[in-house]
N, C-alpha and C positions, 0 to 999 in steps of 0.2 A: 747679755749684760755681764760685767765685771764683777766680783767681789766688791765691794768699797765698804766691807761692813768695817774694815780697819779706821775708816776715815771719823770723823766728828759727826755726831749726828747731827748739825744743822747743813754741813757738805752734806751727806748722805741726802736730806730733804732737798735742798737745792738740785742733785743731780736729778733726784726720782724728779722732782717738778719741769726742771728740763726733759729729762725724756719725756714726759708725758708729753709737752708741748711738742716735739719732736712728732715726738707717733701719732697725736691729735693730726697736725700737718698732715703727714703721709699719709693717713688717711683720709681724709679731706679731698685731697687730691686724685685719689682712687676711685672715689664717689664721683669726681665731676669727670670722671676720663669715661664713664657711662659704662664699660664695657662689662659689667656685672650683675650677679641675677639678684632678683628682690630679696632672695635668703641672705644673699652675701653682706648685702646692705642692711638688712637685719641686723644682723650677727654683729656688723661692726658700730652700728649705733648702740644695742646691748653693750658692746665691749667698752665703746667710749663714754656711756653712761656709768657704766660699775667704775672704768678707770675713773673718773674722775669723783665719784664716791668716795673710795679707798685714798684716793691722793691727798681730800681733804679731812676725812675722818683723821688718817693719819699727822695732820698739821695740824690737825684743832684738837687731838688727843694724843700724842705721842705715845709708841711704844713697840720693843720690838715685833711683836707680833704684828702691828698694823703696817707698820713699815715693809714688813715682809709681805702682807696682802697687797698692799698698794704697788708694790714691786710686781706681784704676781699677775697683777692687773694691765699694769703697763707692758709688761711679755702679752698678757692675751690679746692686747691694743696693736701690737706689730705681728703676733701670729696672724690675724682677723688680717688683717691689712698684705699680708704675705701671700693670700691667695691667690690663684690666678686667676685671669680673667673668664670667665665661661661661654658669653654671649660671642668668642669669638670661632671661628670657621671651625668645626670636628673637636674640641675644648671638650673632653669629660665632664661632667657637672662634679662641682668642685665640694669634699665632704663641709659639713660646718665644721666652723671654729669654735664653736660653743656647743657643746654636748647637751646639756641642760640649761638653754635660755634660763625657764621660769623661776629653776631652784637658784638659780645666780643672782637672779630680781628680788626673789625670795626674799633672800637672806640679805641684799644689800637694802633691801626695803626696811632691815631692821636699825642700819643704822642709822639715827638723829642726824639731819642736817645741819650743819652750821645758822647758826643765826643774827 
């Protein structure tokens, strides 16, 4: 991803909300191509869970710190999604993309949902 911290922050939310829906996508599609192990599938349900936590905390509370999660979130939504596939012929098993699922759930468990 680009810098656009120069941009307006309601561009700036716009573009994070489009990538998000972006990598949502790719991912999505990863999952239906089947060729992946159940961790992998994990990993990227985690990741599109936090992203889309961060995306909305970030619109429903504005600020640059959140903005900055939410961005960092959307990167772990296209790492997760970046893997390769496992299930196919001599395929290494592939490390996760998520080092610490629980502490990630952890602490997005902390923030309030929109209401």
């Amino acid at each position: 991803m680009r810098d656009v911290g120069h941009l307006p922050r309601d561009v700036q939310n716009y573009l994070l909300v489009t990538t998000y829906a972006m990598a949502e996508g790719g991912l999505l599609s990863r999952v239906q191509d089947g060729a992946l192990s159940r961790d992998q599938v994990l990993d990227m349900s985690i990741s599109l869970k936090y992203g889309r936590l961060m995306v909305l905390n970030n619109l429903m509370h504005p600020s640059h710190r959140r903005r900055e999660r939410a961005r960092q979130a959307v990167e772990l939504i296209i790492a997760c999604t970046a893997q390769p596939d496992t299930l196919s012929k001599d395929a290494p098993p592939a490390p996760h993309c998520i080092t610490d699922p629980h502490a990630l759930l952890k602490n997005a468990s902390k923030i309030k949902p929109p209401r």
